[in-house]
N, C-alpha and C positions, 0 to 999 in steps of 0.2 A: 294319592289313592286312599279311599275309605277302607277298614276293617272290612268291612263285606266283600269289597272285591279283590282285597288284598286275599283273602279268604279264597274266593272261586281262581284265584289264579295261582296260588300253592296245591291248590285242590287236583286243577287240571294238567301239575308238573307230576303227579303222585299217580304213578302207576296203580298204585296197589289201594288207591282209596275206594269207598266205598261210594256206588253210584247215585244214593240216598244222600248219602252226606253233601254230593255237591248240590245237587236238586235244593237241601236245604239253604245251602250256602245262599245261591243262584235265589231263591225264595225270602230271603231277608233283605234285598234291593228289587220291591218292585219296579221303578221303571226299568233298570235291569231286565228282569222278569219279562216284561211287557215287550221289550225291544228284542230279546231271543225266540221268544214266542213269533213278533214281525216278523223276524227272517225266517226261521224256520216254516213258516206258510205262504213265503213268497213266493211269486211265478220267477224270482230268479232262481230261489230251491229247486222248484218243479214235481214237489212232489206231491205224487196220487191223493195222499191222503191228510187229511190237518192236522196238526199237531194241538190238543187242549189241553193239556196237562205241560208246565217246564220239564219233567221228568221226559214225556213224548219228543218235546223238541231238543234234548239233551241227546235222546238216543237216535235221531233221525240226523241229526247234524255234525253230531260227532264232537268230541274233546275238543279235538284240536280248533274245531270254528267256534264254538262256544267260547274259546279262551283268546281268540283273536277278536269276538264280537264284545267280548266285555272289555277291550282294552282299546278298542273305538268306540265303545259308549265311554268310557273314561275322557276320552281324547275330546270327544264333541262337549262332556260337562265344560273339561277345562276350554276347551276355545269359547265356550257359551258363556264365559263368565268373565273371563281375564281380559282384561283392559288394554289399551296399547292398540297395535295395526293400524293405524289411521284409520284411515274410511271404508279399507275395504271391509267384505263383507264375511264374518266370522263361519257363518254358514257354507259359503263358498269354501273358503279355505281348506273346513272338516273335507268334504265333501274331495278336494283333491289331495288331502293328506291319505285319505281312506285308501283312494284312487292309487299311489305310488305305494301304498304298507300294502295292497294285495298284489300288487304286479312285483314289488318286492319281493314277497313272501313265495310267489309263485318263479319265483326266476331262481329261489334257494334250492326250493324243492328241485326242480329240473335241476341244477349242478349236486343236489344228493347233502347239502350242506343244512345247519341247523336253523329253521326261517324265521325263530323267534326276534332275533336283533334286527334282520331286513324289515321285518316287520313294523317290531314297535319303533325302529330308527325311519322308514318310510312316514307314520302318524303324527311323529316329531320335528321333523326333517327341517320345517320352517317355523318353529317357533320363535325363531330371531325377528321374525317380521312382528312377536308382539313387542317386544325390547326396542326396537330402532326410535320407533317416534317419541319413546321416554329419553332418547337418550339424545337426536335430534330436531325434534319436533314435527308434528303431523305435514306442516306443510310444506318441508321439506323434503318429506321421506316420500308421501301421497306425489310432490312433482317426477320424482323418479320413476314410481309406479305408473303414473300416466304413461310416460312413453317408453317405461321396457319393463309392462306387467307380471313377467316370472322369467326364469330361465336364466341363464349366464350371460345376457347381456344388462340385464338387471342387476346382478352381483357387478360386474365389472365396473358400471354404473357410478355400485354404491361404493366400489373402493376409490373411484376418482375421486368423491364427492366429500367421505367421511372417513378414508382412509380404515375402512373396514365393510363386510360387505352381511347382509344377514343369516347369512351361513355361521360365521365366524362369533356372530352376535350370540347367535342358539346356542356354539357350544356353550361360550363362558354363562347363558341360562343356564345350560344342562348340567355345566361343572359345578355353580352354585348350589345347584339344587340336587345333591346330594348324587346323581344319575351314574351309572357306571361311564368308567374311563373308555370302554370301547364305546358305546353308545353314544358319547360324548364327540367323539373322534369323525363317527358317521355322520353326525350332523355334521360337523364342520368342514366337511369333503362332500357334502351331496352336488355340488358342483363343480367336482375333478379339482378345487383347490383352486387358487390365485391363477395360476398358470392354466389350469383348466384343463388337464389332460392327463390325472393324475389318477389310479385306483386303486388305492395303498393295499386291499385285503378283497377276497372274495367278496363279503357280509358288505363293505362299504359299497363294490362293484356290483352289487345286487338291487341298494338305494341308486347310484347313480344312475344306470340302466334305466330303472322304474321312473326313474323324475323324467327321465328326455322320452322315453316313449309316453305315457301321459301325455307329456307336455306337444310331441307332437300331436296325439289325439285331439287336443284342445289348439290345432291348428301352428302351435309354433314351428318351424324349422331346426331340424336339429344340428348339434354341433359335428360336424362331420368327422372332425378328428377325434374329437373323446367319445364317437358312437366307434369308432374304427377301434380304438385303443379297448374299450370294453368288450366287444367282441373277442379282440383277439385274445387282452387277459382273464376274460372268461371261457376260454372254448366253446363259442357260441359261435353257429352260422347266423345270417341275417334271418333266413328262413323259420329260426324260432319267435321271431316279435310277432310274426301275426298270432301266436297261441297264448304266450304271456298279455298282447293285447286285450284276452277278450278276458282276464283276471281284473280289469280294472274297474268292471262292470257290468260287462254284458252278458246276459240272461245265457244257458248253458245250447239252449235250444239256437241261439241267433247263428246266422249263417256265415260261415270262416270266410274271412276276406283273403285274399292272397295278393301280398306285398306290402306291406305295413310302407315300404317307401312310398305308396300309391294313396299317398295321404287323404287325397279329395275323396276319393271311395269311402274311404273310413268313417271321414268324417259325415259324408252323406248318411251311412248306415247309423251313427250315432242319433243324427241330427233327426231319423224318421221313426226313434223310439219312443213309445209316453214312458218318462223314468219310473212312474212307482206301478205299471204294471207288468211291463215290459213287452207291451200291444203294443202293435205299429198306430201312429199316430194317426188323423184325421188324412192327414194329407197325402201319406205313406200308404193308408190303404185304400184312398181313393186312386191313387195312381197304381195300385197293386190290381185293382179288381177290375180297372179299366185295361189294363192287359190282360187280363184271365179272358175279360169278354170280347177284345178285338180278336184273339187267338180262337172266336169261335164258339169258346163255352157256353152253358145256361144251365141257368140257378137262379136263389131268389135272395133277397137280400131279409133278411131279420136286424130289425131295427129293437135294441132291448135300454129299457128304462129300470131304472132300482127304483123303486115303489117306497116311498116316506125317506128317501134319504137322509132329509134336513133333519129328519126326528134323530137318527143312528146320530149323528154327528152332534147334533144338540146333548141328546140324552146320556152317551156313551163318550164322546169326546173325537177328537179330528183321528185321532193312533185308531181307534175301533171303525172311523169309516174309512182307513187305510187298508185293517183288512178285508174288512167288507168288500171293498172292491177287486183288492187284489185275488181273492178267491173266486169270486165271478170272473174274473180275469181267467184262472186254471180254468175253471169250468168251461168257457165258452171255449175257447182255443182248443179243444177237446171234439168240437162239430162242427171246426168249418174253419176259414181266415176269418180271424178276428182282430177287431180296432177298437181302442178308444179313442171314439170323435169330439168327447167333450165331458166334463164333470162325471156324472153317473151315467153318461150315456153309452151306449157301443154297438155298434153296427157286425154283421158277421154275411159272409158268403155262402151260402149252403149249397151244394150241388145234388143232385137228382131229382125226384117226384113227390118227394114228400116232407115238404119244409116248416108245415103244421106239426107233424110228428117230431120234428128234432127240436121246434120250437115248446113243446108240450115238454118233451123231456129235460128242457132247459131249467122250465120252471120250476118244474120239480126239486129236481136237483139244489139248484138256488134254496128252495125253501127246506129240504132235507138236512144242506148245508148248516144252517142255523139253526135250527130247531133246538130248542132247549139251552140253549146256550145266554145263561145268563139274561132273559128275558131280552135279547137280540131276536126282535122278530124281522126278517129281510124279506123280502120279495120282490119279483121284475114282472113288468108288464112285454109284450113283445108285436110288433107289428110286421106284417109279411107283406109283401110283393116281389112280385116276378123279374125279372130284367129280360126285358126285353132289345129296348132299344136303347136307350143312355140311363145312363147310371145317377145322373140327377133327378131326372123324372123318377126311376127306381126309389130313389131316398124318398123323395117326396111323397108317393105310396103310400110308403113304407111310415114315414111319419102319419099321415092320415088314419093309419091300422092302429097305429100306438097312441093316438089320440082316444079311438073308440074305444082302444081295450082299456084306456085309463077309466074314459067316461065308464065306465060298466062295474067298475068295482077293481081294479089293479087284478094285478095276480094274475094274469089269462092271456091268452093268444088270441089276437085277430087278424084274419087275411083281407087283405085287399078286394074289397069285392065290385069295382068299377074299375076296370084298367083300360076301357073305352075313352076314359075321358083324358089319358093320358098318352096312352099308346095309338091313339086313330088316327 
């Protein structure tokens, strides 16, 4: 870890420091900066109002996430840079390290215990997989990963093969590298051990929990004896995984599954979200609003476009049209079911008589949103039709609307004004 963050992470142990002083700290790591600021205005946050100032998103987010966010921006440096893991994909990796350090962190909390080691021992958890292919060779390590991609039959695997498994690889990293001896310990037990049934400590019992529920999420089957053994040396019923599950990712608003044993639900519900907005997808909310209308309903469909995209993203970079979107994202979900159908696109269902006026106040909003913000000029264009009869013909409207209002200058609402030639 750098000075700077070493800095905002004594900062965020210190009750008694000064709320400025971490802003500072937080403020000498801009991408730091940048990537608290992301979360803090996400639609997984959810909240009412944006954060423009680090100091804003320090006080809306709280210590405690701020000091877990800068030690999964740590985690993605170091995976983004360190060598090793064969072919997989270093991105992927962050992405379910993240995954097991919040269901971790969240599985502490509920036992009342301290979530810091679940945590950063969840972030950690596999960094053996960068050490194996240094110490086996890629194409060795990669054949194992083919046919048993994560989970304990992949360590089991790797002890036939190498007579050590990438658990065991992490710790002697972590012991190298200077890491505390508990922390150390966690890694090398995030798979209940050789035997696999093992939970030596609450804090390691919180990592190993987190790795098999994840690892269900992501379809695997779990080990039924060391789900049985954590339970029971947790005092956990089953009935808590579906609330730890939704720590691994899912937006606060998504709807609670019941039966985390009921894997294929899960998985569907994962599988019908867009990740960076937390809008149900294209497909997800065409199959959503084709139920709303065989149950009878009617409404109109608003079909909305981001006006110069390419420019935000050009001009500002790929991180500023992340929020860009994501804010649109709050905003719409705010007037109706909302989806993103594609890049800067997003469809929305509005119900009652007057979907000109929700579309009007769309705009606005969108363009209020940005203003002044760093010469961040946004805007949506928004096309209207009715749903009448199918919801294809609907889109299609609906694009035709969002065509003229582009033709016309962006920025503006257009209603469908021929639905003769669709609906006759």
């Amino acid at each position: 870890m750098d000075r700077s963050v070493q800095r905002v992470l004594a900062l965020t142990e210190d009750e008694q420091c000064e709320l400025g002083d971490l802003v500072t700290a937080l403020e000498a790591d801009p991408a730091l900066a940048v990537n608290l600021l992301r979360y803090a205005n996400s639609a997984y946050v959810g909240r009412p109002i944006q954060a423009k100032t680090v100091r804003q998103a320090v006080v809306m987010i709280g210590r405690q996430a701020t000091r877990q966010l800068c030690l999964e921006a740590v985690t993605f440096r170091f995976f983004e840079s360190a060598p090793g893991n064969g072919r997989m994909s270093r991105g992927q990796m962050h992405v379910h390290a993240v995954a097991v350090a919040r269901v971790a962190a969240a599985t502490a909390v509920m036992l009342s215990i301290p979530a810091d080691l679940p945590h950063l021992a969840g972030l950690l958890h596999d960094c053996g997989k960068l050490v194996m292919p240094f110490a086996f060779g890629e194409e060795a390590t990669d054949e194992i990963a083919a046919l048993h991609p994560s989970g304990a039959a992949r360590s089991a695997a790797e002890w036939d093969r190498f007579g050590i498994d990438h658990a065991y690889a992490g710790a002697l990293f972590a012991e190298q590298s200077g890491l505390a001896a508990e922390l150390v310990a966690a890694i090398a037990w995030h798979h209940g051990g050789r035997r696999g049934r093992v939970a030596p400590s609450p804090e390691i019992g919180c990592l190993q929990l987190a790795n098999t529920i994840v690892g269900m999420l992501a379809g695997e089957l779990p080990d039924e004896e060391l789900m049985a053994e954590l339970l029971a040396s947790l005092g956990l019923s089953a009935d808590a995984l579906d609330e730890l599950a939704e720590a691994a990712g899912a937006g606060p608003a998504a709807p609670m599954t019941t039966g985390l044993g009921d894997r294929v639900a899960e998985l569907e519900r994962l599988a019908s979200t867009d990740e960076l907005t937390g809008l149900a997808n294209r497909r997800h909310w065409m199959a959503t609003i084709r139920q709303t209308m065989e149950s009878g309903a009617h409404g109109n469909i608003l079909l909305c476009d981001l006006d110069r995209f390419k420019e935000v993203n050009d001009t500002h970079g790929h991180s500023a049209g992340d929020i860009v979107l994501m804010e649109v994202s709050r905003i719409l979900q705010h007037h109706g079911i909302a989806g993103r159908i594609g890049g800067d696109e997003f469809a929305l269902w509005v119900a009652g008589d007057a979907p000109v006026a929700v579309a009007d106040r769309i705009v606005a909003e969108v363009a209020a949103a940005f203003d002044n913000q760093n010469e961040l000029s946004v805007g949506v264009s928004v096309g209207v039709a009715p749903t009448l009869r199918d919801l294809s013909d609907a889109l299609e409207a609906a694009d035709r609307a969002l065509y003229k209002a582009k033709s016309a200058g962006r920025g503006r609402v257009q209603l469908y004004e021929e639905p003769q030639e669709l609906f006759a």
